[in-house]
C-alpha positions as CSV (number, residue, x, y, z in Angstrom):
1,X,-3.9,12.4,4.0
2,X,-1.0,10.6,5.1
3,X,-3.3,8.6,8.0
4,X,-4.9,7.0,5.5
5,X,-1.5,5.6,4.2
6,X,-0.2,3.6,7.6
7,X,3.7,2.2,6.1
8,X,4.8,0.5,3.1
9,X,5.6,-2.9,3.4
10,X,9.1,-4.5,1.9
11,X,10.0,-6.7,4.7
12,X,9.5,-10.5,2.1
13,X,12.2,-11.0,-0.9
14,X,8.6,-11.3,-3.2
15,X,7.8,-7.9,-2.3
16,X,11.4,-6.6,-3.0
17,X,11.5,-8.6,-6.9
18,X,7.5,-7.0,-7.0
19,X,9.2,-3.5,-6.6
20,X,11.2,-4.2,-9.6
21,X,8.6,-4.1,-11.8
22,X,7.2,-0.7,-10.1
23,X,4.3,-2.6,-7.8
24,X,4.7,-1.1,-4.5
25,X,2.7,-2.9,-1.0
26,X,0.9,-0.8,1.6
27,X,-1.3,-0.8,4.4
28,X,-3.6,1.7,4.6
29,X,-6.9,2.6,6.4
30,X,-9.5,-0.3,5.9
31,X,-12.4,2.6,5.4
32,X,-10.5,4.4,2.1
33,X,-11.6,3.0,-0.7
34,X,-9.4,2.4,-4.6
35,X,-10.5,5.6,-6.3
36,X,-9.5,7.3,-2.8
37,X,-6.1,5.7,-3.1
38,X,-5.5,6.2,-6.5
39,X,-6.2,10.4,-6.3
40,X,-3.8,10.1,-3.0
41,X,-0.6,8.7,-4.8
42,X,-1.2,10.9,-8.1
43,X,-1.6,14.1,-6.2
44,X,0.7,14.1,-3.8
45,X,3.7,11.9,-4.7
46,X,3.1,13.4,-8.7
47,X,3.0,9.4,-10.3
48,X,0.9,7.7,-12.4
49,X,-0.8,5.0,-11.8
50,X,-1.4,1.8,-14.1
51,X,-3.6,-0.6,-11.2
52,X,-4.7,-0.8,-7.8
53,X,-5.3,-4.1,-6.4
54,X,-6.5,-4.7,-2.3
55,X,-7.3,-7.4,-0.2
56,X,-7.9,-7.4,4.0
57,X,-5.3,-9.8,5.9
58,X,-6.9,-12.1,7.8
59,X,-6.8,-11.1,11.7
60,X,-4.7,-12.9,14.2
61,X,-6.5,-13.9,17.4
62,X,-4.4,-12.4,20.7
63,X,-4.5,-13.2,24.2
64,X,-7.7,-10.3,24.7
65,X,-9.7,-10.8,21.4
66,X,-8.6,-10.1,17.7
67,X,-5.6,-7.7,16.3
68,X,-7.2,-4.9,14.4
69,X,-8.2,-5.2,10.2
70,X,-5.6,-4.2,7.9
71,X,-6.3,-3.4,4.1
72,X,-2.9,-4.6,1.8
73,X,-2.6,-2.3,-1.2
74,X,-0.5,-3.3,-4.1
75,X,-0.1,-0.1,-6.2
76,X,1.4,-0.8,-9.7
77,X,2.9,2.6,-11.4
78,X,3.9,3.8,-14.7
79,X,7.1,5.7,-13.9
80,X,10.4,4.2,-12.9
81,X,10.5,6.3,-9.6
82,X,11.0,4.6,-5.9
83,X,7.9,5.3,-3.7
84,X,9.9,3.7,-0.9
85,X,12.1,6.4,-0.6
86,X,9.7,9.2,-1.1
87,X,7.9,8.2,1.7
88,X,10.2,7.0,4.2
């Protein structure tokens, strides 16, 4: 389960005013699909959750080709809990 989910992101001072309002980032596997995510958060971390919203970041061009496709997840949940520091 958890290689579908590949770290949360809270590295941009948007991100950290975002998690105020319970809407959490991640990058997960590119394959895994919203319905997939949604089960993955309620079942394991025990949450509900209100939305899903995703979108692939554009790849950056390297020396030997392209960096590999990432899918952003913004996760927005009902409860007042921290998913940060569940998962880390």
């Amino acid at each position: 389960m958890f290689d579908f989910i590949q770290y949360p992101v809270t590295y941009s001072s948007k991100n950290i005013d975002l998690m105020k309002k319970n809407q959490y980032f991640f990058d997960v596997n590119k394959n895994i699909t919203k319905p997939q995510i949604k089960k993955i958060f309620e079942d394991y971390f025990k949450i509900k959750i209100v939305s899903i919203n995703t979108h692939r970041l554009p790849r950056k061009k390297k020396h030997s080709g392209f960096s590999k496709s990432i899918k952003r997840v913004i996760i927005t949940s009902k409860s007042e809990i921290n998913l940060i520091n569940i998962i880390n």
